[in-house]
N, C-alpha and C positions, 0 to 999 in steps of 0.2 A: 595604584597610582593616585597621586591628592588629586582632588576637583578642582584644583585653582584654575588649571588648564582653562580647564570647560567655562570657570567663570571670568578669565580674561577675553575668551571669543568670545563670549555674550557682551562683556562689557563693551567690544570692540566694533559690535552688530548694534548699539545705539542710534537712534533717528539720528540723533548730535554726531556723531561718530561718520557714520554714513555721508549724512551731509557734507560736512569739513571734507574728506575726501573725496567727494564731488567736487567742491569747489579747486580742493588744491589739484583735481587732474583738468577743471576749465581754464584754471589760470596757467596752467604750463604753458597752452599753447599759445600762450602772449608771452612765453620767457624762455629766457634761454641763448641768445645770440646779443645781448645788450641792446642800449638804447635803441638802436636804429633799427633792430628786427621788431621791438616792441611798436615801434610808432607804425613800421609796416602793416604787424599784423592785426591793427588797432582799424587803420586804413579799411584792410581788405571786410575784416566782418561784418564793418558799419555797409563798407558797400553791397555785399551780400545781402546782407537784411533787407539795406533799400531796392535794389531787384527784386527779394524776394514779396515784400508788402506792393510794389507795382504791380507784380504774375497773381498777387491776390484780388485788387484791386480788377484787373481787367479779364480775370477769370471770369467771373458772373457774366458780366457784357458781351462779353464776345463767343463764350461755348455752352453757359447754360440758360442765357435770357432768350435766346432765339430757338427757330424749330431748329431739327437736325441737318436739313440744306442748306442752311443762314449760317448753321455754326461750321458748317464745314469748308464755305466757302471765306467765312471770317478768317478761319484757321491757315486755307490756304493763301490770304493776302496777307497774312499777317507774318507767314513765314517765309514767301516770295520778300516783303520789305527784309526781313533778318537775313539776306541772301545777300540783295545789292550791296549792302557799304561795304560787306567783307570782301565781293569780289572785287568792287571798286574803290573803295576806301586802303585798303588792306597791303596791296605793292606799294602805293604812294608814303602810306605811313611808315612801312620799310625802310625806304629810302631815305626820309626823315632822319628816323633812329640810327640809319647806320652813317649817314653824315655830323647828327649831333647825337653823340651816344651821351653826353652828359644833362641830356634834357628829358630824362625817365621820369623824375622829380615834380618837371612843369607838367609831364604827361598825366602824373597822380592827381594834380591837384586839379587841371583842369579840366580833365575826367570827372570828377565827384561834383566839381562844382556846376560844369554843368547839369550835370541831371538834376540839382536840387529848382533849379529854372524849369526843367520842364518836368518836372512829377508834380508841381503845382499847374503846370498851361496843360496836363494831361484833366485833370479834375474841372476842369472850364470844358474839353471838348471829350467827354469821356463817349458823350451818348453821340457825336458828329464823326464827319470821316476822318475831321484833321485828326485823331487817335491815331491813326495809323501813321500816318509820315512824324508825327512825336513820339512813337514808338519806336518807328525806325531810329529816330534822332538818339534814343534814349539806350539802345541797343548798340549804338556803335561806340557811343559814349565808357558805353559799359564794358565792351570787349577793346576800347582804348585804353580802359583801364588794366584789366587782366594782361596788358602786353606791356605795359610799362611795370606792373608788379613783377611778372617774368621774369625781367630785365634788374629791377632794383634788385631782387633778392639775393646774388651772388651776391654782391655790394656789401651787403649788410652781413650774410656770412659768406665769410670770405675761405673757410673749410670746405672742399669741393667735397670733400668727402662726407661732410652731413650737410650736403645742398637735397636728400630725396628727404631726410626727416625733417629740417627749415619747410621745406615743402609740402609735405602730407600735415606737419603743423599748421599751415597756414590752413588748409583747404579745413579740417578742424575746426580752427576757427571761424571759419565761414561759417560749417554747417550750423554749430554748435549756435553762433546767431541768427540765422533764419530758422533754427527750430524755434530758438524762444519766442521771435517777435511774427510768424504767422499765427499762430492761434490767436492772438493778440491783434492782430491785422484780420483776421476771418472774424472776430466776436465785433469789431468795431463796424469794419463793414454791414454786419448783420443789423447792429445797434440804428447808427448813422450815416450808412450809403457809404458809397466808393470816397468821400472826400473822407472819414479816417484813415483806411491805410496809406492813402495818397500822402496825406501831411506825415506823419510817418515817417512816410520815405524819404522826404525832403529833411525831416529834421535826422536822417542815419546820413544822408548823403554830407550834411552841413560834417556834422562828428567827422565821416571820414575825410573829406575837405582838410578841416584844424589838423587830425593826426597827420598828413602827408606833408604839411606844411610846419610839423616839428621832425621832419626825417633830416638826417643830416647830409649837409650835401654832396651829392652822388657824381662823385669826376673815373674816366673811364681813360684811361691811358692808352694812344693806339703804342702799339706794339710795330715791330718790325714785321705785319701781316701783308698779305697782296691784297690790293685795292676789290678786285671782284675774288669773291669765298666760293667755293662751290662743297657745299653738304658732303661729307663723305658718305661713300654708296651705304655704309652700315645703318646712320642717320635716316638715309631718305627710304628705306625700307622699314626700317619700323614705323616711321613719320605713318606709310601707304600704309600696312597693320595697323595702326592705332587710328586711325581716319576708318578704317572697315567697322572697328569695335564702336568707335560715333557715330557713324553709319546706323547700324543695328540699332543702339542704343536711344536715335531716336524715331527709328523706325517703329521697334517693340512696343515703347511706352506709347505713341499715336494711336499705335493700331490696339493696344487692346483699352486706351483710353475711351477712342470710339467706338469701341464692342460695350463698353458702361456704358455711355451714353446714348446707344440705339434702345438697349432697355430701359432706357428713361431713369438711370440711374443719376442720384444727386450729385450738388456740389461736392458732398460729403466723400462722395466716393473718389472725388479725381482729388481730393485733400490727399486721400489716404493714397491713392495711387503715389501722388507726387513726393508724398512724404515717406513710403516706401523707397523711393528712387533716392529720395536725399540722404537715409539711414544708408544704401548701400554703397553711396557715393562715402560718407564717414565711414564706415566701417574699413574701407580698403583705405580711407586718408589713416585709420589707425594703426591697420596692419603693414600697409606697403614699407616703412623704414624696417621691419621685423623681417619683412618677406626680401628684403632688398639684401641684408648681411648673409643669405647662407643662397641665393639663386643672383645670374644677372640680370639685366633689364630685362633684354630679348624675351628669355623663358617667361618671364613674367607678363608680358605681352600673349604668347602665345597661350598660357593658361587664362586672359582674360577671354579669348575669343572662344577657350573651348567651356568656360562659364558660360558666355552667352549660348552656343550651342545646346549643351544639356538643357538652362532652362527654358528655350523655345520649343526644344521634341518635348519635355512634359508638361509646359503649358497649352501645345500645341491638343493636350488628350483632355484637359479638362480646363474652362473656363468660368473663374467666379471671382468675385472680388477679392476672395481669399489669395487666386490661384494666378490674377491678375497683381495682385501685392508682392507678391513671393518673385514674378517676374521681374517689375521695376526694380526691386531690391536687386535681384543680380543682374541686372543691366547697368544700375547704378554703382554696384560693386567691380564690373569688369570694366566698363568707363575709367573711374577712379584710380583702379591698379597698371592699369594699360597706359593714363596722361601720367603720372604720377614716375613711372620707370621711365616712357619716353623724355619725360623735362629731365629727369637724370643723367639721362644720356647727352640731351642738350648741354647741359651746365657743364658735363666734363670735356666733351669732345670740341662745339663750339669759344673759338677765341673770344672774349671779352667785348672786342671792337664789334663784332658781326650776330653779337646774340641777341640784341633786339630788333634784326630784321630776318633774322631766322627762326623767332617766336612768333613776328608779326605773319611770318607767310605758314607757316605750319599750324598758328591759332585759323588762319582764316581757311585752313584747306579742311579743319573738323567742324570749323561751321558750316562750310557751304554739304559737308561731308552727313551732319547733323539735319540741317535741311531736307538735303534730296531724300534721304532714309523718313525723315516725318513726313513731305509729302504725301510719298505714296499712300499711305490707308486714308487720305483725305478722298482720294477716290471711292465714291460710294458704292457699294456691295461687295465690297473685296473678302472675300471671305477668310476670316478669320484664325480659323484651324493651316487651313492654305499655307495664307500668310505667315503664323508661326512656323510652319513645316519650315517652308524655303527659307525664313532666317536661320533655323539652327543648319541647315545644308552651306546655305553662303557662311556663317561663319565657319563652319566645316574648309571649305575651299579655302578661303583666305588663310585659315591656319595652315594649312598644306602647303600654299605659295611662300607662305613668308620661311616656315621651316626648310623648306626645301632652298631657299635662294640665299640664306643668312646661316639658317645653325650649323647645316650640313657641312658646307665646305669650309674647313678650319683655316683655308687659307685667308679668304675670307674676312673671316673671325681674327685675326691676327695681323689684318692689313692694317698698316698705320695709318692716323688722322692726319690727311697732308690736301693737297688741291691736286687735282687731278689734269695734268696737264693737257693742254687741248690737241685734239685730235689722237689720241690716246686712252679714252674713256672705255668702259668696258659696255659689252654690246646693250646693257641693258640698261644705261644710263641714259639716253636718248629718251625713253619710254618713264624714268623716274623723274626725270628733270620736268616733266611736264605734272605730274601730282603734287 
């Protein structure tokens, strides 16, 4: 054989070489569906970033500047505030969207722009209690965005059939910007206190602001639908699945976050924690369109939950940063693939008129979902081994109900996407309507 072979791969393993194909696999996930997807997903990264340089920002202050009962009771008010606007804010804004569905647009922008107002009035009250209720403010801002993005994104592709890759594209793009601009927000921090990643923030929130405000305008045609929608049962069961996997998701990372931090482990560690959870959150935004052409959503659901499973019984036998890393990563990975199939489902089964108040109530049932699950290890001495045991057991159960109630009966599986007439609902719908 000639060696040319050999000297084209080498040629082709250059730093230069390498690079260029970095780049050209960063910028995909801003292309692809035209203009309108590009300005979206310009939007969403900036906004990710600016969250993520805020979560850097009030890390130091709130879990590692205090003792261990200062920080755990910070932790518990701070996630009590991320509870309210969802249970409260959360039907209301429903109701909004699904009487003006062509106002996602106004949603984007004035999502972005407020937070750039308060990631500057956060850096005035960083060290006082108002931190908290501007967090709250900043938090709902932020999850008012996420639900108006939902909503745009059919919009912009309008192929229901690559609404799961638009989608895993987008989250992509998210991570891919909160990876570059924390380290960048942690060395600033370290330099000049919380007021560098705080400006930061304000100047990602400004960018994503301008990008929403070049989307083109977003009109949603009602349809001949019935005025009240009701989830088809297949929906609101994976909805209950994929709320268990958020559950978990931020139960796991809490709890072995505060097992680092009782050994007096650093800022450094809950970096790497968090940015283990955020790799395995990309990695499933890279795989899920891959994993979406040869399984359906459901299965894909169900193998999130038996991820989480496996990796709580073997982190549940050994605990270290290493073994806490490895965890986040497939909490973030089984998150990722679980929202990722269920908004698929959304996008195809949900009418057009009704899917920005069936994003807004199904985003707000994985945060209060998210919540309850971090909670818990905020209780001091919860032991740890414990605690992982009983996650991979509950994710265990949860897979079993949802298999047993969804994949099993093919009838089921083959029931059409219609409204369910009233007083004709099936016995278990009573019980699903309320999740």
């Amino acid at each position: 054989m000639e060696p040319v072979a050999s000297h084209d791969v080498d040629a082709q393993l250059t730093p230069r070489a390498v690079a260029k194909s970095l780049a050209a696999s960063v910028s995909s996930v801003f292309t692809g569906w035209g203009r309108g997807y590009r300005r979206l997903a310009q939007s969403h990264a900036s906004s990710v970033a600016g969250d993520a340089l805020v979560g850097v920002a009030l890390a130091g202050t709130l879990f590692f500047s205090v003792p261990s009962t200062d920080a755990r009771q910070n932790v518990a008010l701070y996630l009590l505030l991320t509870l309210a606007p969802f249970a409260l804010i959360g039907p209301l804004l429903g109701r909004a969207y699904d009487r003006a569905p062509g106002t996602y647009r106004a949603g984007l922008i004035l999502s972005s722009a407020g937070r750039v107002v308060i990631a500057i009035m956060i850096g005035f009250a960083v060290d006082a209690i108002w931190v908290f209720p501007l967090a709250f403010g900043l938090l709902v801002l932020s999850r008012f965005f996420g639900i108006s993005r939902s909503s745009v994104l059919p919009v912009v592709v309008r192929n229901t059939d690559e609404l799961i890759d638009a989608n895993a594209r987008l989250a992509r793009a998210g991570v891919i910007a909160a990876a570059l601009v924390v380290p960048l927000g942690a060395g600033g921090a370290w330099l000049f206190g919380v007021w560098a990643p705080l400006v930061g923030a304000a100047i990602l929130y400004l960018v994503s602001t301008i990008a929403a405000t070049q989307l083109p305008p977003v009109t949603v045609v009602r349809a001949d639908t019935p005025a009240k929608y009701t989830l088809p049962r297949q929906i609101r069961l994976a909805r209950f699945a994929t709320a268990g996997v958020r559950f978990l998701n931020g139960y796991l990372v809490l709890l072995v976050a505060f097992a680092l931090r009782d050994v007096d482990a650093g800022i450094a560690s809950l970096a790497t924690l968090l940015a283990a959870a955020g790799l395995g959150y990309f990695v499933a935004a890279w795989l899920a369109p891959t994993i979406g052409r040869y399984v359906r959503e459901e299965p894909m659901v169900v193998g999130a939950l038996a991820v989480m499973a496996i990796a709580a019984f073997i982190g549940a036998q050994v605990l270290s940063l290493l073994a806490a890393s490895v965890l986040a990563l497939a909490a973030g990975f089984a998150w990722g693939t679980a929202k990722f199939a269920f908004d698929g489902m959304m996008h195809v089964s949900v009418p057009a008129v009704h899917r920005g108040r069936a994003f807004t109530n199904s985003e707000t049932m994985f945060q209060i979902a998210w919540v309850m699950g971090a909670l818990i290890p905020v209780v001091p001495f919860w032991p740890t081994e414990l605690g992982l045991s009983s996650a991979g057991v509950l994710a265990l159960v949860i897979q079993v109900a949802y298999v047993s109630l969804v994949l099993v009966p093919e009838s089921v599986r083959a029931a059409p996407v219609v409204d369910e007439p009233p007083g004709e609902a099936e016995p278990t719908a009573g019980v699903l309507d309320l999740l």
